[in-house]
C-alpha positions in Angstrom: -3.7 -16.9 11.5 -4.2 -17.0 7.9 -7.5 -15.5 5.6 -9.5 -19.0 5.9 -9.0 -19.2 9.8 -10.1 -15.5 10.1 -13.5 -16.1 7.4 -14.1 -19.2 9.8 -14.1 -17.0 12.9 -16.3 -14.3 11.4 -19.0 -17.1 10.2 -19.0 -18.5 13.5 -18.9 -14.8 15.0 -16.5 -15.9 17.4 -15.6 -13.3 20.4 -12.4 -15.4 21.2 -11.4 -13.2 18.2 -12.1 -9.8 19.0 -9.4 -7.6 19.2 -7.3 -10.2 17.0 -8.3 -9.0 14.2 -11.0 -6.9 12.0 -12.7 -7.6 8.9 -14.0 -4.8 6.3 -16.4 -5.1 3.6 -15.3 -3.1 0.3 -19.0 -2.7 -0.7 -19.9 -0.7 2.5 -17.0 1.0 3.5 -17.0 -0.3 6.9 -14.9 -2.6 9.2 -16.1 -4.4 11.9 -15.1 -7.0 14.8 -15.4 -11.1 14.1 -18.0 -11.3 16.6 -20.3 -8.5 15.0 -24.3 -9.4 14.5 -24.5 -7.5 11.3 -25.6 -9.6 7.9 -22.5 -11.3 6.5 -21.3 -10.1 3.1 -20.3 -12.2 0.5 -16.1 -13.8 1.2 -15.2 -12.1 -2.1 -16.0 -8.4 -0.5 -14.1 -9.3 2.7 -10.9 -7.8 3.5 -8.7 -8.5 6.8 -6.3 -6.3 9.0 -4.7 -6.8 12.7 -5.7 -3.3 14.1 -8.4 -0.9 13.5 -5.9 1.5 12.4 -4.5 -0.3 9.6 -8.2 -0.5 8.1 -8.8 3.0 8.5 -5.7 3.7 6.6 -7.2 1.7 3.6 -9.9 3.9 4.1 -12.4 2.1 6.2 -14.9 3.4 8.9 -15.9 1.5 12.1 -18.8 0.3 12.6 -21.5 1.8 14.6 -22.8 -1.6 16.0 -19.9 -3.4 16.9 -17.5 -1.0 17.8 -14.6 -2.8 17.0 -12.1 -0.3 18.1 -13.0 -0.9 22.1 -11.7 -4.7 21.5 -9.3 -6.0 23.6 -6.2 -7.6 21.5 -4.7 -10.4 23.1 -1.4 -9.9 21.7 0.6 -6.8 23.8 2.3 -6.0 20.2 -1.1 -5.1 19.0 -1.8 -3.2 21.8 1.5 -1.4 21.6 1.0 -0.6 18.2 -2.5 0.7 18.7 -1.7 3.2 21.3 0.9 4.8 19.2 -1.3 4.9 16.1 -3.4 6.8 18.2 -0.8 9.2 19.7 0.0 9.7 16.3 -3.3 10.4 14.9 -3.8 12.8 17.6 -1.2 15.2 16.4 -0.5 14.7 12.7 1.7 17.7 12.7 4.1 16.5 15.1 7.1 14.6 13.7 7.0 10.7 14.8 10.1 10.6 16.3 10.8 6.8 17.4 12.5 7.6 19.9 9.8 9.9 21.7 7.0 7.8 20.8 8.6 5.3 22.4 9.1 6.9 25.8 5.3 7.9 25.4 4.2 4.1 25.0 7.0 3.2 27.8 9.0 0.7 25.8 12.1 1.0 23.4 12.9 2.0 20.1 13.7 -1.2 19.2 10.7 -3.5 20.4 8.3 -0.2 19.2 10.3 -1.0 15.4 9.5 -4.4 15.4 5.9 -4.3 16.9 4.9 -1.8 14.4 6.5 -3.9 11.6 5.1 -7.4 12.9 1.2 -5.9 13.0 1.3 -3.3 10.1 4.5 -4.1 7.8 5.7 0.0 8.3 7.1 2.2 10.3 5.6 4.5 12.6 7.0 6.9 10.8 5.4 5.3 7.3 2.2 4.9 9.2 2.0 8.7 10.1 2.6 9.8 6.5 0.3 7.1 5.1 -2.3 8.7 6.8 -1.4 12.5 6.7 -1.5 11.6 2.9 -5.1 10.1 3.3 -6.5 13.3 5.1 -4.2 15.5 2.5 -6.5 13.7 0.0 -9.8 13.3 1.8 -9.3 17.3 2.2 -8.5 18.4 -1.0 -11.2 16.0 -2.7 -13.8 18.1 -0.2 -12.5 21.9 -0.5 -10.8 21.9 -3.7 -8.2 24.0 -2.6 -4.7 22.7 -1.7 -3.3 25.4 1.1 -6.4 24.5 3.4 -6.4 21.1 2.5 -2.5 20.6 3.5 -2.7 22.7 6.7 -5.3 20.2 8.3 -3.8 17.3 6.8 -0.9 18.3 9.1 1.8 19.3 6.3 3.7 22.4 7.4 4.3 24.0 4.0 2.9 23.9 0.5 6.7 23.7 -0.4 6.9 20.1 1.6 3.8 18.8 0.0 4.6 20.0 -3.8 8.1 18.5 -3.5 6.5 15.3 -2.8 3.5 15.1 -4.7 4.7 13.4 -8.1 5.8 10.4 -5.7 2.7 10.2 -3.3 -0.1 11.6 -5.6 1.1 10.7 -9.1 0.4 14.4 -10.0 0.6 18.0 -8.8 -1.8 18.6 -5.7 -4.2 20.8 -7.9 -4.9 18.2 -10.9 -5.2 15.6 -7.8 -7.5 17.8 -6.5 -9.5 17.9 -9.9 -9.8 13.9 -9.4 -7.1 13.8 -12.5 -9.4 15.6 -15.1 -8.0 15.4 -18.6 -7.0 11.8 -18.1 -7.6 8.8 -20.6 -6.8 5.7 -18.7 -7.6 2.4 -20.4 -7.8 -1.1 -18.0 -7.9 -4.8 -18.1 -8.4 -7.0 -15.1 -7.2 -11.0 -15.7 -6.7 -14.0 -13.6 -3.0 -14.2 -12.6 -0.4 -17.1 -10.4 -1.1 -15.0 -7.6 -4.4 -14.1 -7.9 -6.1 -10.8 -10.1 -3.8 -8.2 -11.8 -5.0 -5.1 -13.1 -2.9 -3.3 -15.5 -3.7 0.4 -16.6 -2.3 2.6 -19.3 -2.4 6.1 -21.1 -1.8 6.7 -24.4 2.1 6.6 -23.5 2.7 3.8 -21.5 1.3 1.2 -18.1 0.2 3.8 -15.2 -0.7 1.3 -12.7 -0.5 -2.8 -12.2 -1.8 -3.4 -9.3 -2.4 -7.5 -7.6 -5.3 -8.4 -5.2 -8.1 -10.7 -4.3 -11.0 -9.5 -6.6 -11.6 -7.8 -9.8 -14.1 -5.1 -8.5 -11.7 -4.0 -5.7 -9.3 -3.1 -7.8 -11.3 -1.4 -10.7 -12.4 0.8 -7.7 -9.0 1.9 -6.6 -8.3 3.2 -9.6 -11.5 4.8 -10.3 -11.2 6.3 -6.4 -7.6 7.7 -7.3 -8.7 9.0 -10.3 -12.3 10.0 -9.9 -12.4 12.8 -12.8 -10.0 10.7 -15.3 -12.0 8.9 -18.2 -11.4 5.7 -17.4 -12.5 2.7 -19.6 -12.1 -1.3 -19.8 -10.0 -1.8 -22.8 -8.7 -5.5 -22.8 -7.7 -5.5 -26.8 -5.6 -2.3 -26.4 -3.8 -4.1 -23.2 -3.8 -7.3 -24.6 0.0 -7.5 -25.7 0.9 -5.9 -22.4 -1.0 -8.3 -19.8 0.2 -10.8 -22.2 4.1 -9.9 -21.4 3.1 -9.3 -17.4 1.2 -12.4 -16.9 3.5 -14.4 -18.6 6.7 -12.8 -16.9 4.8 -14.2 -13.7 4.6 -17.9 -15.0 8.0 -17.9 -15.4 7.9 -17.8 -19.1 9.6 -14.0 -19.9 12.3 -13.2 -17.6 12.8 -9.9 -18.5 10.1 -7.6 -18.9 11.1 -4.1 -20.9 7.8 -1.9 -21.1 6.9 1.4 -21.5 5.6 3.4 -18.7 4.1 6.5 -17.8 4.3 7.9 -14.2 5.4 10.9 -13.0 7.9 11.0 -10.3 10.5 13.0 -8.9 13.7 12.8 -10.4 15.2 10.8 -7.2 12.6 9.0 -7.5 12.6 7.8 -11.6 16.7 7.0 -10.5 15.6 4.4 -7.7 13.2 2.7 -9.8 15.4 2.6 -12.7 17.8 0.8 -10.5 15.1 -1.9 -9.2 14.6 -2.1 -12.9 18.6 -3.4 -13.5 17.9 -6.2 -10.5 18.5 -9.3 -12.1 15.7 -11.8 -12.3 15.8 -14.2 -9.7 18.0 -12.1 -7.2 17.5 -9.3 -4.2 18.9 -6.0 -3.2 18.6 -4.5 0.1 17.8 -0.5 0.2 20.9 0.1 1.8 22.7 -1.2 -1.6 20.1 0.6 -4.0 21.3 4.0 -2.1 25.2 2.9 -2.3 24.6 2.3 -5.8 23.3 5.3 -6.4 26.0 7.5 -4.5 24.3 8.4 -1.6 24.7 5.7 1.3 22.4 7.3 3.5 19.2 7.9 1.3 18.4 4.4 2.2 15.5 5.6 3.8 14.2 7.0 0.7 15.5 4.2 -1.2 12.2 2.4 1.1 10.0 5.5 0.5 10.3 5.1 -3.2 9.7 1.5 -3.3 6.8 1.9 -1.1 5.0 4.5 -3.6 6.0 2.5 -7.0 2.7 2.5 -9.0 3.6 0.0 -11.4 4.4 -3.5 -9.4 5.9 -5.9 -11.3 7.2 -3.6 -14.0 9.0 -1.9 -11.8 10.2 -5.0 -9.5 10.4 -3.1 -5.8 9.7 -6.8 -4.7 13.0 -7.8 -4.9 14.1 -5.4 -2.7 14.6 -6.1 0.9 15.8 -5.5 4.0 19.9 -5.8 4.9 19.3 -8.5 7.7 17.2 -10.4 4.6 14.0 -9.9 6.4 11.5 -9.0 3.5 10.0 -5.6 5.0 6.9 -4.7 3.2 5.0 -4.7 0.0 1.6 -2.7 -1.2 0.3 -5.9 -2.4 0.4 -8.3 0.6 3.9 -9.9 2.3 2.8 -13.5 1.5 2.8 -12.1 -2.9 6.4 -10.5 -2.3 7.1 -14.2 -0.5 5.6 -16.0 -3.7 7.0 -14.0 -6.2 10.5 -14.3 -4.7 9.9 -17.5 -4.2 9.1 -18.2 -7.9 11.5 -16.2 -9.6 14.7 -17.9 -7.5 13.5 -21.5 -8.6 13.0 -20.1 -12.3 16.2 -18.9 -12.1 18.2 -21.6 -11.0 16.0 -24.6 -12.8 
């Protein structure tokens, strides 16, 4: 069911649909089910996701009307999935052990994988620290103080959340905490082949590029990751860097060599200098990024790090994939990894 099918649905505020899917408005905060009576928003504030769970990891709430969490889905996978998401939610300090939360939801390992990866695009193990990390946020952002904060996030030491904080927060857990006071971040939003693409940058080199629907959702991502950062709309100071970007995604500049600035563990900077050395127009799978970096089993963390890259495109963690050349998953959407891939095979071969 693709994004028109599902904005048809919600105008008609069909209840064949409930439980298929939910829709959230970015202006509100709030998700809600197809069927719900509330005053429809405008298509350019709409988001969709298959479960509840997956909008409340982007950081929605449910609504108070419609209740779209007591939906029926249709689909067993999505019911799968939810009940899991909610066993994990229930103890976020409990390791998601596949193999346990499989027994708990009656099924195997295997079918739990690819439900989870069918209706989300992770893990259940990704989807427990995606949203540990989103409470480890939400918490510090309201006490200020990082030991409380990662205690009811769920973490079990300060040591396991400072060791990853460069990769999941982009900074040390206290400046996060500070909404990244003492940062100058300069922006520019522009039209793009697959869709808007925001590209920010300090004074040393692109921070973030991030690809959606809309403008204003993605100017307030990066505000809401950095609200204590001075952050500004600079499109002459970008210019020459969207330039390279955008035309990189036309097909017009191959190779893209820019200058970035993100802090990441050191494990981390050596994965994403090896996306970096994937050729244009051809794949890697994780396992083959960790071979090539000596350790055949990090491949796992290979995923992690692609999964936390801040600077898409730049850093091309789009042309990694899975070994059985299924595509796995991608911050900006599947269907963009699809395209891009897409794209830069027939560049490379015309």
């Amino acid at each position: 069911m693709n994004a028109a099918s599902r904005w048809r649905a919600v105008l008609a505020r069909d209840r064949r649909f409930d439980g298929a899917f939910v829709y959230a408005v970015r202006s509100t905060g709030i998700y809600c089910r197809p069927s719900c009576a509330s005053r429809k928003p405008r298509r350019g504030q709409v988001a969709f996701f298959p479960v509840p769970e997956a909008a409340e990891r982007a950081g929605f709430r449910a609504c108070r009307r419609c209740h779209p969490g007591a939906a029926s889905p249709a689909d067993p996978r999505i019911a799968l999935v939810r009940s899991v998401c909610r066993l994990i939610d229930a103890r976020p300090d409990v390791p998601a052990s596949l193999a346990t939360l499989s027994a708990s939801a009656a099924t195997t390992p295997h079918r739990l994988l690819r439900a989870f990866r069918a209706v989300l695009g992770v893990t259940p193990r990704q989807y427990r620290d995606e949203r540990r990390l989103a409470r480890f946020k939400t918490q510090l952002k309201e006490r200020k103080k990082v030991s409380p904060a990662l205690y009811e996030a769920g973490y079990g030491s300060t040591s396991r959340v400072y060791e990853r904080a460069d990769a999941q927060l982009g900074m040390t857990p206290a400046t996060y905490g500070r909404g990244g006071a003492g940062t100058r971040i300069a922006f520019a939003v522009v039209p793009c082949a697959l869709g808007r693409l925001l590209v920010a940058a300090t004074v040393r080199g692109i921070c973030r590029v991030g690809i959606g629907d809309d403008a204003p959702a993605l100017e307030q991502g990066l505000h809401a990751e950095f609200p204590a950062a001075t952050i500004a709309r600079d499109d002459d100071t970008l210019r020459s860097w969207v330039a390279e970007i955008t035309a990189h995604l036309d097909g017009r500049q191959p190779h893209l060599d820019l200058p970035v600035d993100v802090r990441a563990t050191a494990f981390q900077r050596r994965v994403w200098e090896a996306l970096r050395k994937i050729p244009y127009g051809s794949t890697r799978s994780y396992s083959e990024i960790a071979r090539a970096m000596g350790n055949a089993k990090a491949t796992r963390a290979v995923a992690r790090a692609c999964a936390t890259n801040p600077v898409a495109i730049v850093v091309p963690c789009h042309r990694v994939v899975r070994a059985d050349g299924d595509l796995g998953g991608y911050r900006w959407g599947i269907e963009r990894k699809k395209e891009l891939l897409a794209r830069e095979a027939g560049e490379a071969t015309s």
